[in-house]
Every structure is written in C-alpha cells, then in structure tokens.
TIVEXVO-794288 format. One line per field, with one value per atom (N, C-alpha, C): x, y, z; residue number from 1; atom name. Coordinates in steps of 0.001 Angstrom, whole numbers, padded with zeros to 6 digits. Each point is the difference from the previous one (the first is absolute). Example, Ala and Ser with C-alpha at 12.3 -4.5 7.8 and 13.67 -1.06 7.14 Angstrom:
<recs>
x [013190 / -000890 / 000900 / -000350 / 000820 / -000770]
y [-005690 / 001190 / 001200 / 001050 / 001190 / 001090]
z [007800 / 000000 / 000000 / -000720 / 000060 / 000730]
num [1 / 1 / 1 / 2 / 2 / 2]
atome [N / CA / C / N / CA / C]
</recs>
This chain:
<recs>
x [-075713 / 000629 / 000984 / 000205 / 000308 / 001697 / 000660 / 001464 / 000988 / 000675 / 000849 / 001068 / 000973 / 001453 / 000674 / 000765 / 001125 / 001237 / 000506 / 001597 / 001141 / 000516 / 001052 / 001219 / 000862 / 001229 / 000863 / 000646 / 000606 / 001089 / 000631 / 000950 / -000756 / -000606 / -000897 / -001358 / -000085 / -001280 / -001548 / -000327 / -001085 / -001034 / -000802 / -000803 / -001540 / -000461 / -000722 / -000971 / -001244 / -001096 / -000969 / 000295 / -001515 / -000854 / -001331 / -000990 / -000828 / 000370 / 000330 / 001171 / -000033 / 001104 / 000649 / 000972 / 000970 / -000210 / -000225 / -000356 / 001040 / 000105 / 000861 / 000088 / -001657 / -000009 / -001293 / 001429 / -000589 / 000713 / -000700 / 000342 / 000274 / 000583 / 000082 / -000218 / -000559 / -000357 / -000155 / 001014 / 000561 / -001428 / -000208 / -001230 / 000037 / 001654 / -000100 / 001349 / 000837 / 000973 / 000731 / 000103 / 001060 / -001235 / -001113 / -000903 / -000687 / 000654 / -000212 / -001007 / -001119 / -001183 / 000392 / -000108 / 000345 / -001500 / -000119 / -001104 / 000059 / -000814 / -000085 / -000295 / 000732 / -000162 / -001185 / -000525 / -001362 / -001020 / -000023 / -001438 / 000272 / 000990 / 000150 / -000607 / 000177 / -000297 / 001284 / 000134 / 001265 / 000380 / 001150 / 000300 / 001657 / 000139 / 001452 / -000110 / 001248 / 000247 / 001425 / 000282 / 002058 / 000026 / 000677 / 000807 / 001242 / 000332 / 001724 / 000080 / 001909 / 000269 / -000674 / -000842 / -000469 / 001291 / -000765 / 000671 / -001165 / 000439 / -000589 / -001028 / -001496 / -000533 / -000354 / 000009 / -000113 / -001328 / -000827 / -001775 / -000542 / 000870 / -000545 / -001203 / 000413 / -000962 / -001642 / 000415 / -001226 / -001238 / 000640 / -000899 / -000398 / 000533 / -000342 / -001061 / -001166 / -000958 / -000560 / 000376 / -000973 / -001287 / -000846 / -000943 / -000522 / -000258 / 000067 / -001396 / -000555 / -001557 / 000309 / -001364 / -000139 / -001412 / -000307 / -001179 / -000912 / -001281 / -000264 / -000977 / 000226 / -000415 / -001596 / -000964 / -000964 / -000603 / -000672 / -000413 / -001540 / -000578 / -001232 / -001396]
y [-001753 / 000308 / -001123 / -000438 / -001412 / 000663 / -000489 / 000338 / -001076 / 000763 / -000571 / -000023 / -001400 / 000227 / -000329 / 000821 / -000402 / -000411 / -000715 / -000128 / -000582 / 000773 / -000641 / 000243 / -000686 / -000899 / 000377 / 001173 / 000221 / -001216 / -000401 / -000678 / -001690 / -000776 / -000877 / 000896 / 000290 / 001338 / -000907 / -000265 / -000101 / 000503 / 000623 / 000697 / -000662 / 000123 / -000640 / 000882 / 000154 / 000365 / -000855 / 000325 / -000429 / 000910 / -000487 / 001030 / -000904 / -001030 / -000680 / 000299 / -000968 / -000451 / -000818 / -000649 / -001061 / -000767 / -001376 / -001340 / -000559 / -000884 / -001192 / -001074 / -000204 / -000952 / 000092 / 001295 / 000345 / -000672 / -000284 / -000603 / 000740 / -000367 / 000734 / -000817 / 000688 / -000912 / 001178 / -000509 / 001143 / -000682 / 001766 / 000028 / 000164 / 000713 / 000036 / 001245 / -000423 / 001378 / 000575 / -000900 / 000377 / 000937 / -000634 / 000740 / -001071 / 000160 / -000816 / 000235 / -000608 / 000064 / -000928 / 001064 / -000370 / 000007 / -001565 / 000203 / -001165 / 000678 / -001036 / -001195 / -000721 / -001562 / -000924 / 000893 / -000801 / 000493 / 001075 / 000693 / 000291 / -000415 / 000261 / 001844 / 000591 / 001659 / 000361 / 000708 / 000731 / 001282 / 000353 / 000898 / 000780 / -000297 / 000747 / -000723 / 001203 / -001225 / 000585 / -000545 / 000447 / 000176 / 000880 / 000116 / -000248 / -001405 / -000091 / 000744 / 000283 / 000934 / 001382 / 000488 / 001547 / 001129 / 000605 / 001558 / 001081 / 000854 / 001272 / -000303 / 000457 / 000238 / -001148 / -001320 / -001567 / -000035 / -000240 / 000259 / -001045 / -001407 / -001428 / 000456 / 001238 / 000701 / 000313 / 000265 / 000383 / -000820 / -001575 / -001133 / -000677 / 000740 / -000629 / 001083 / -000636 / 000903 / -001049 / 001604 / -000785 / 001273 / -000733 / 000509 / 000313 / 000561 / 000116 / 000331 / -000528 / 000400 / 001017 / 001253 / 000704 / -000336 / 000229 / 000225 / 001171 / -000252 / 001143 / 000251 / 001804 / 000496 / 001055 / -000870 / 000900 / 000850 / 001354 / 000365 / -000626 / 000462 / -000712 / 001011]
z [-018993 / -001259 / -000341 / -001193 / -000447 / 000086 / 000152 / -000528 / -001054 / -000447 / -001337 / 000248 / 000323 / -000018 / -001167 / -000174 / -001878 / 001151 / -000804 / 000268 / -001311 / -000184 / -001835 / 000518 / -000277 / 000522 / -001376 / -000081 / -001267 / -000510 / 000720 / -000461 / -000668 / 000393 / -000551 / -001353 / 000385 / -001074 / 000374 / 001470 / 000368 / 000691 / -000126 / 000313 / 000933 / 001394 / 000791 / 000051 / -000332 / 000591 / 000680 / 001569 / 000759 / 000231 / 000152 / 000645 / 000924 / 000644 / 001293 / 000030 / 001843 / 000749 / -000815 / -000026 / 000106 / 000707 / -000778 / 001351 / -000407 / 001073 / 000630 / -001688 / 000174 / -000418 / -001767 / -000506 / -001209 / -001369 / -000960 / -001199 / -001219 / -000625 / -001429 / -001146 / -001216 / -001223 / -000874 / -001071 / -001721 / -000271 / -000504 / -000807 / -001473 / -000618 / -001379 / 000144 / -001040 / -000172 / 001032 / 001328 / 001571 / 000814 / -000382 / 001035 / 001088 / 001483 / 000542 / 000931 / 000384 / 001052 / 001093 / 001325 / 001199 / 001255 / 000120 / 000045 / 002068 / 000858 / 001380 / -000089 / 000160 / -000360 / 000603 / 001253 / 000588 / -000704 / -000181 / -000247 / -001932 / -000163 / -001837 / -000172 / 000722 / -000230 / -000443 / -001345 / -000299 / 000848 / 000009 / 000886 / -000100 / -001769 / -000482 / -001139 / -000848 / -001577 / 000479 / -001189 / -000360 / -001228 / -000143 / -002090 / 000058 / -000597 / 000135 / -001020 / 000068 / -001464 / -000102 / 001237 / -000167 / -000196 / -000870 / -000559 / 000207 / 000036 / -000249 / -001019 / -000063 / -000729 / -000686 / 000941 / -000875 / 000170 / -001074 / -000638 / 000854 / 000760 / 000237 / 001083 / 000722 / 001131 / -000291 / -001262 / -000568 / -000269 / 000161 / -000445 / 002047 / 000654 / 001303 / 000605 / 000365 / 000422 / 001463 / 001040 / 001152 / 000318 / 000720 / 000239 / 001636 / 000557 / 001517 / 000187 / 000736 / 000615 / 000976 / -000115 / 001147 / 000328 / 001295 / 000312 / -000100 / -000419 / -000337 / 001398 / 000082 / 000839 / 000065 / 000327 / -000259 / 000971 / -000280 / 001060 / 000452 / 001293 / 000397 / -000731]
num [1 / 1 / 1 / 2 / 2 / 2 / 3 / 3 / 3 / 4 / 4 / 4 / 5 / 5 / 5 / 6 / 6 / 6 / 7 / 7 / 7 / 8 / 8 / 8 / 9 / 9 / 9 / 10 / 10 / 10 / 11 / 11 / 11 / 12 / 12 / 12 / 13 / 13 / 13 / 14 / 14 / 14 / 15 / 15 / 15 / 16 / 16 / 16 / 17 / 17 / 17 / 18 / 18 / 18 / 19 / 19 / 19 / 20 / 20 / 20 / 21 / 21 / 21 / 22 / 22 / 22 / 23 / 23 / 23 / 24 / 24 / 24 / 25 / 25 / 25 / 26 / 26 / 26 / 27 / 27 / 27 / 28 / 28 / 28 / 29 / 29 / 29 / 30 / 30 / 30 / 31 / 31 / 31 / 32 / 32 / 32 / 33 / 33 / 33 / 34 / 34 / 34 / 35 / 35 / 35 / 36 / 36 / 36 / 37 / 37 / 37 / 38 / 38 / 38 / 39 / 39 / 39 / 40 / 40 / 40 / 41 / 41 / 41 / 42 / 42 / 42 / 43 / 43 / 43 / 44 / 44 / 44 / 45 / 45 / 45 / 46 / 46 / 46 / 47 / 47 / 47 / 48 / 48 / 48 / 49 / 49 / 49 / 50 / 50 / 50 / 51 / 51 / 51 / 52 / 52 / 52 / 53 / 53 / 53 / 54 / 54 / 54 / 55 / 55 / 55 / 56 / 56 / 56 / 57 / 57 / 57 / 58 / 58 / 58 / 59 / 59 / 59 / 60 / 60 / 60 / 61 / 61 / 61 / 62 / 62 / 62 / 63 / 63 / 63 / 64 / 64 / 64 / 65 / 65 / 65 / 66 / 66 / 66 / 67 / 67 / 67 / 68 / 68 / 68 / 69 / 69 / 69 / 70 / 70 / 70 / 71 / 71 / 71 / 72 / 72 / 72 / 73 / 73 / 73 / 74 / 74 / 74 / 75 / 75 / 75 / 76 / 76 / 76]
atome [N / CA / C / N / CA / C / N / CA / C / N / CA / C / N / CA / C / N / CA / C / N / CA / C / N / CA / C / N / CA / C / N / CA / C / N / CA / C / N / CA / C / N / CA / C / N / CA / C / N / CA / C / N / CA / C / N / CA / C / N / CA / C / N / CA / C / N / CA / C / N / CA / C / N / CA / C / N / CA / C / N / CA / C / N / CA / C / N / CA / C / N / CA / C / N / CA / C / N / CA / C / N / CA / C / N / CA / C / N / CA / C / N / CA / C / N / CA / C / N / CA / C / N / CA / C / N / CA / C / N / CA / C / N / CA / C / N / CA / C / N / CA / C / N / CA / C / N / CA / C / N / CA / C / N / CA / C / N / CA / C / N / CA / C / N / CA / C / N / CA / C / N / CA / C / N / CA / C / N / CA / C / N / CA / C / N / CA / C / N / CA / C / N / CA / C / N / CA / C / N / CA / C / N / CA / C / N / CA / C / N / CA / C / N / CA / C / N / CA / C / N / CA / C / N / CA / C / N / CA / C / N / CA / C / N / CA / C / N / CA / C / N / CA / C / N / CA / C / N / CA / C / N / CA / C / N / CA / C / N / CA / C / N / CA / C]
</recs>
C-alpha cells in the first residue's frame, strides 16, 4: 500500500507532499504559481511537490495530479 506524507509548517505557509521517501540527493524545480516538483536527482522520478503560500482550501492542489500503478491481480 503506497503511503502519503503531508507536512505544512504554519508559520512559513508551506505545505510538503511526498508519496516517496525523501532522498539525500533530491531536487526541486517551480513548475508555475509556488508549485514546486521534488523530484530524485539520479533517476529524475518525482517523489513530492510543495505549495508555498498554502491556505486552506488553495485550488493550486487541484492542478497537481499523480498517478500510482497497481498491479493487477488475476485469478488462474
């Protein structure tokens, strides 16, 4: 089961979603409007964004879409 970490830092108003780990040796690059993609710097796989300036109910979420593979399970 994939897991999702949030973390928002009220006093700055930034908001972290990974659904990876945290690497060492991860990069970031603004994609548009304080939406930042955090992505492993060897393998270029994303693996978090950021919303600077997040509030309650800020729509910028709405334009970030990830997608997660499952395997599918068939019977024999």
């Amino acid at each position: 089961m994939a897991q999702i970490k949030v973390y928002y830092e009220p006093e700055t108003k930034l908001l972290t979603v990974f659904w990876q780990t945290p690497r060492k040796n991860q990069i970031c690059t603004e994609l548009d409007n304080g939406v930042i993609l955090i992505k492993d710097a060897t393998t270029d796989e994303p693996i978090g964004v950021e919303i600077l300036s997040y509030r309650a109910g800020d729509n910028r979420l709405d334009s970030v879409s990830v997608q997660m593979g499952q395997t599918e399970v068939r019977s024999p």
